[in-house]
C-alpha positions as CSV (number, residue, x, y, z in Angstrom):
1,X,-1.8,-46.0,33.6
2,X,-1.5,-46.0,30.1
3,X,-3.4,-47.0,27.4
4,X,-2.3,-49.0,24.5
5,X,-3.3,-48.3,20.9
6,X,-3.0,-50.2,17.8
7,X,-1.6,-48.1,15.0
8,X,-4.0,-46.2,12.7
9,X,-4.8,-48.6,9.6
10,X,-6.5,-47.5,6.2
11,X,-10.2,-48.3,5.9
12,X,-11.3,-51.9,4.5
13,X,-10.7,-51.8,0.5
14,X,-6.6,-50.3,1.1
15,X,-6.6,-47.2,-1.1
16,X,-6.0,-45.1,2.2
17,X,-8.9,-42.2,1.0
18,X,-11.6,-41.0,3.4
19,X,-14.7,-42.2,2.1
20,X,-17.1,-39.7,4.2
21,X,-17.1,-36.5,1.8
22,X,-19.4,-36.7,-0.6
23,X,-17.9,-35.3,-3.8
24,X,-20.7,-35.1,-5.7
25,X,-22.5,-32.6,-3.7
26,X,-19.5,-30.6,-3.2
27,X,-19.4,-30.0,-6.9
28,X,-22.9,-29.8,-6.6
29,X,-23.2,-26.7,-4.2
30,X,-19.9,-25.2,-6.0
31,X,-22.0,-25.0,-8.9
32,X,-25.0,-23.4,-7.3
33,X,-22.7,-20.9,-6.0
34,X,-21.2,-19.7,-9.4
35,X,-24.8,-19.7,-10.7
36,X,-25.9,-17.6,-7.7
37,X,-23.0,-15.3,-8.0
38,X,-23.2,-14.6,-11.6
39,X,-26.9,-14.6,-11.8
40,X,-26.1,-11.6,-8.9
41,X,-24.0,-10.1,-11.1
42,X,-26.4,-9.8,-14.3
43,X,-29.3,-8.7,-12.2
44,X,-27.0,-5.9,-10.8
45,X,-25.8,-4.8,-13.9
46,X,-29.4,-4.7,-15.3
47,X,-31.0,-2.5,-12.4
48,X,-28.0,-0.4,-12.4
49,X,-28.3,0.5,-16.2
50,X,-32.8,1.0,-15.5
51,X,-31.3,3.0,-13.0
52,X,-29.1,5.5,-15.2
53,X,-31.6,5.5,-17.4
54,X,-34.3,6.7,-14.9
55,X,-32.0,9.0,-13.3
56,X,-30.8,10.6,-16.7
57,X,-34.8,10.7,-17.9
58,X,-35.8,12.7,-14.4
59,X,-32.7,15.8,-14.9
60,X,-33.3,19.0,-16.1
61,X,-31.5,20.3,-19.1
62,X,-28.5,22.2,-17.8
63,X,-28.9,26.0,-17.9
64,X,-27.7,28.1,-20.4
65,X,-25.2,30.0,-18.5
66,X,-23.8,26.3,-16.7
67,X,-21.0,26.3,-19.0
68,X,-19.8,30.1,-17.7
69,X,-19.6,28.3,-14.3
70,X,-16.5,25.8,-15.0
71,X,-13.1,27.1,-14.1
72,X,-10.9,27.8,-17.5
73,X,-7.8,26.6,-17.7
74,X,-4.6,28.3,-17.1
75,X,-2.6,30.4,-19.3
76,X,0.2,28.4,-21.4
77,X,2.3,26.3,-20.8
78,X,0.3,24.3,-18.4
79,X,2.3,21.0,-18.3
80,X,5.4,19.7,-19.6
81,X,5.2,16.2,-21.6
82,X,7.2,13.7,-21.3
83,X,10.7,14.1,-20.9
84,X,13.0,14.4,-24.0
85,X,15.8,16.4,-25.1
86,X,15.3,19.3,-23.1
87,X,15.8,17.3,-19.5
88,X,18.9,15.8,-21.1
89,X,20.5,19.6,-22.1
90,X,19.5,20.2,-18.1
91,X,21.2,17.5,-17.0
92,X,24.6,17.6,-19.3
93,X,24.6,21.3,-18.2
94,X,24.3,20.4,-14.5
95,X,26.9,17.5,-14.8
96,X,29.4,20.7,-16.5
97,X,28.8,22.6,-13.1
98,X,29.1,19.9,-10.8
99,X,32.7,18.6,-12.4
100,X,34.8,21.3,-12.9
101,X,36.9,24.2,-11.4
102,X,36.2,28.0,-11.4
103,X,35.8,31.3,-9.6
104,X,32.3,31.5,-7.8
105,X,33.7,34.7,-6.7
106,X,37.3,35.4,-7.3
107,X,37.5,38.7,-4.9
108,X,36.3,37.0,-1.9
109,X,38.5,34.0,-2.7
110,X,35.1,31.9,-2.7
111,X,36.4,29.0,-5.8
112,X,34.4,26.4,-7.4
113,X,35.6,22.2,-7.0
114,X,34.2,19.5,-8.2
115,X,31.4,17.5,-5.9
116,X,33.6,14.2,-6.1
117,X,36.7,16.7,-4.8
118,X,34.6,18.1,-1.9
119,X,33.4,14.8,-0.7
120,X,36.9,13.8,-0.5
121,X,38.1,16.9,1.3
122,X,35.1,16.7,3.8
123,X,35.7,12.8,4.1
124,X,39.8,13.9,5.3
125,X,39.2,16.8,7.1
126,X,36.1,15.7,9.1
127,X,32.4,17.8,8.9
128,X,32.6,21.3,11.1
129,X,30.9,20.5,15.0
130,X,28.0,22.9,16.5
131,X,29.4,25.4,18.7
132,X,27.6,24.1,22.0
133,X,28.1,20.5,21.1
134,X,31.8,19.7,21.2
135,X,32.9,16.2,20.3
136,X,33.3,13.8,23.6
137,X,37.5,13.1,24.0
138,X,38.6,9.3,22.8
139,X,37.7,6.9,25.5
140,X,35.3,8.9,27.6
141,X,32.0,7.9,28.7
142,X,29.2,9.7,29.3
């Protein structure tokens, strides 16, 4: 059967705090570590900087004819900066297109509506179906 067990009670002295980690030397070897880490880290950057100096001392001088070897850079305009002005003429010309009427081509009867008119045509008439692919009739399963 079963065993019976007193509830758990706080060491002698009340304060409820376990009194076997030793603080001190946690604090103690915490220390060490930051020393040892940063102690790393200066000897580090010290050999890397003998070493860019050693490498940089060994090189030849680059030949005369080194700089003929890098690619030039393309003819103008190379890159746009930031946008300013010029994308917000682009985009109040686009916006122009996009809302209003016209011909696109008034002898084949092709016109030109507005996107939020076409949505709303599309949206009452349905999208066109594939040829080979015709729409399954209401309440059939497959």
């Amino acid at each position: 059967m079963a065993e019976k067990h007193a509830p758990a009670r706080p060491p002698e002295g009340g304060d409820g705090f376990d009194r076997e980690i030793h603080y001190k030397a946690v604090w103690r070897f915490t220390a060490f570590l930051v020393v040892l880490v940063a102690a790393g880290l200066v000897s580090m950057w010290a050999l890397f900087g003998f070493l860019k100096r050693q490498i940089a001392g060994s090189q030849p001088p680059a030949p005369p004819l080194a700089a003929a070897r890098e690619t030039p850079l393309p003819p103008e305009p190379r890159l746009e900066g930031p946008p300013g002005p010029a994308l917000h003429i682009l985009r109040t010309r686009e916006d122009a297109v996009l809302a209003t009427w016209g011909w696109g081509d008034r002898t084949k009867g092709i016109a030109e509506i507005p996107v939020d008119r076409a949505i709303e045509i599309a949206a009452e008439r349905g999208l066109p179906v594939k040829y080979g692919n015709p729409a399954p009739a209401a309440g059939a399963v497959k």
